[in-house]
C-alpha positions in Angstrom: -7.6 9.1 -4.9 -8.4 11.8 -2.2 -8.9 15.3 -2.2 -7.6 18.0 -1.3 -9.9 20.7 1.1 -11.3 23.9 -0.7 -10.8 25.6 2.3 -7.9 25.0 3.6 -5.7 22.7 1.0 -5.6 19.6 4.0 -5.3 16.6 1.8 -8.4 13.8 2.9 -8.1 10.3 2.1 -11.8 10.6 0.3 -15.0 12.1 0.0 -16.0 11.2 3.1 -13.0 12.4 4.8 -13.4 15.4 3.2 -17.3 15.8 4.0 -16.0 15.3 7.7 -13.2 17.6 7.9 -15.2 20.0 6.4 -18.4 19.7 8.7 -16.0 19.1 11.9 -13.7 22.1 11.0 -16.7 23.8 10.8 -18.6 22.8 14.2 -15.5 23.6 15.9 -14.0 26.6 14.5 -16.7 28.2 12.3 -15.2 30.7 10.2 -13.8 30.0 6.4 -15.3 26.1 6.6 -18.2 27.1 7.8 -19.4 30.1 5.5 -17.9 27.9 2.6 -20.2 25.2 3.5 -22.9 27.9 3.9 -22.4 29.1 0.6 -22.2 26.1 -1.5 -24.5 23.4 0.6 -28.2 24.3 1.9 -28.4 22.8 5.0 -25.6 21.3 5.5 -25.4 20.6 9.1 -28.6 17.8 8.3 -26.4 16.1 5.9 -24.8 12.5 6.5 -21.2 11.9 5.8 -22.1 10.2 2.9 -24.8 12.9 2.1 -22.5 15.7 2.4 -20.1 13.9 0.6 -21.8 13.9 -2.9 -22.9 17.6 -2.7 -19.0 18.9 -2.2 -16.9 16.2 -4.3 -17.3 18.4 -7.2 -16.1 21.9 -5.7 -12.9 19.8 -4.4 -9.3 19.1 -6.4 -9.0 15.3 -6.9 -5.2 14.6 -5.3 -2.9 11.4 -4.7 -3.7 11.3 -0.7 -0.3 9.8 0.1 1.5 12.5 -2.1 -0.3 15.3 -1.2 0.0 13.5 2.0 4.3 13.7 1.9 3.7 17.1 0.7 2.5 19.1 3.0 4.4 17.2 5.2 7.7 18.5 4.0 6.5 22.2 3.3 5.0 22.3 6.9 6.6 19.7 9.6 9.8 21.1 10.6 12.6 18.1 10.1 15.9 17.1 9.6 19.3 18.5 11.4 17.6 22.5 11.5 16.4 21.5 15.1 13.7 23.9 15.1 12.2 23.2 18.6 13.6 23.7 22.0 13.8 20.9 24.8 15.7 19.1 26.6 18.4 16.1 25.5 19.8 15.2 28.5 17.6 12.1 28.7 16.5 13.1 32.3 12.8 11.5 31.0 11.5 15.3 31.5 8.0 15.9 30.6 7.5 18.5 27.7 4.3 20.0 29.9 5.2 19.0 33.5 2.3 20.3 35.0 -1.6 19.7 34.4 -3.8 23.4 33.7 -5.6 24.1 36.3 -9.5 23.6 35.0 -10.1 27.1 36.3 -7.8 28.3 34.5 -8.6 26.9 31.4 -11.3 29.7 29.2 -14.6 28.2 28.4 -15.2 27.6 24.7 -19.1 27.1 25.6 -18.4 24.2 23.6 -18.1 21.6 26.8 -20.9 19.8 28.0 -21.0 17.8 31.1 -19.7 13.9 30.0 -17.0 15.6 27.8 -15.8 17.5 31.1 -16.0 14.0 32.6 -13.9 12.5 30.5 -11.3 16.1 30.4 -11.2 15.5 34.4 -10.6 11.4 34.0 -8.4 12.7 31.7 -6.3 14.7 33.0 -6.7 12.2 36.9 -4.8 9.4 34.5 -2.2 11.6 33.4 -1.6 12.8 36.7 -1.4 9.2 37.9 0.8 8.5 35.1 3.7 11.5 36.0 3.5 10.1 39.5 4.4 6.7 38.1 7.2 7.5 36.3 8.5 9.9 39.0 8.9 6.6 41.4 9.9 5.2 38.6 12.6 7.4 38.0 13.6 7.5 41.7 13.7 3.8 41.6 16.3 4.1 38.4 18.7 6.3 40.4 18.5 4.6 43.7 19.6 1.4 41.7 22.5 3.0 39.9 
């Protein structure tokens, strides 16, 4: 059994889950998870998973996680032959982004501290590696054919 989010209705596989998504929503976004977390658990930032878990269990609707699961996944994940996204189908191997943001011009959340923009710039250094490699790779196609 899991439960669905009092917040925002996103089906979690358990308690736990649910004690997560609602502390991480809230760490990250503030707004409706955190002031509902304000509002029904004192101090809820100190709280384990576990912790948290047993104070918000009760406020939540018990669901079936892999039905809840399928269902939201029909009423909000376009599918099917309606085609609802644009890109190309020419199988040129096209990346959907094909170029990396510059970090400058990336806004500051103030949420970014120094080893997570080392990993952002290692990040983005292995994708860049990674479209070079399957450029060559794709010149390497053609020049066979």
């Amino acid at each position: 059994m899991g439960y669905r989010c009092p917040v925002c209705g996103s089906p979690q596989q358990d308690d736990e889950h649910l004690a997560n998504h609602l502390a991480m929503t809230a760490m990250l976004h503030g707004e409706d998870h955190e002031a509902w977390l304000d509002e029904h658990v004192e101090e809820w930032s100190e709280h384990t998973p576990p912790e948290l878990a047993a104070e918000i269990v009760d406020d939540a609707e018990e669901v079936d996680y892999d039905d809840a699961t399928a269902e939201r996944a029909e009423t909000e994940i376009p599918t099917g032959d309606g085609h609802d996204h644009e890109h190309d189908h020419d199988g040129s191997g096209s990346h959907p982004t094909e170029e990396i943001a510059d970090p400058a011009e990336v806004p500051d959340s103030g949420f970014i501290d120094e080893a997570a923009e080392e990993a952002v710039a290692e990040a983005r250094e292995m994708t860049r590696k990674r479209r070079e490699k399957a450029a060559e790779d794709d010149d390497s196609d053609e020049s066979d054919s």
